[in-house]
C-alpha angles and dihedrals in degrees: 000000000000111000117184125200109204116187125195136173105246103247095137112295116183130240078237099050087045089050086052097050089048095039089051098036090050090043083048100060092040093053092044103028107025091239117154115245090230094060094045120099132201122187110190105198110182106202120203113253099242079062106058117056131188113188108014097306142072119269087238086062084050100050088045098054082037093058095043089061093045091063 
């Protein structure tokens, strides 16, 4: 029973673009692994950006030095 934990920064991901990450993911580990798609399960967890850090500071640090060059 395949479970798979995706974790994303929440900076607006869609119900579609969710569906499209479970229905792949799902669709991925049947076609590699032989698992059946009804005993696969895919956890989407979206973490606020002050919560999530790359380099030594938070992604909300990033977009916002991000956004300061692209003005």
């Amino acid at each position: 029973m395949p479970y798979v934990h995706i974790r994303v920064t929440d900076e607006g991901v869609t119900a579609e673009q969710k569906r499209e990450l479970i229905e792949a993911t799902t669709a991925m580990l049947e076609r590699i692994l032989n698992k059946p798609p009804a005993s696969t399960f895919v956890v989407i967890e979206e973490v606020p950006t002050d919560n999530w850090g790359a380099g030594g500071e938070t992604v909300t640090a990033i977009r916002l030095r991000e956004n300061s060059r692209t003005r």
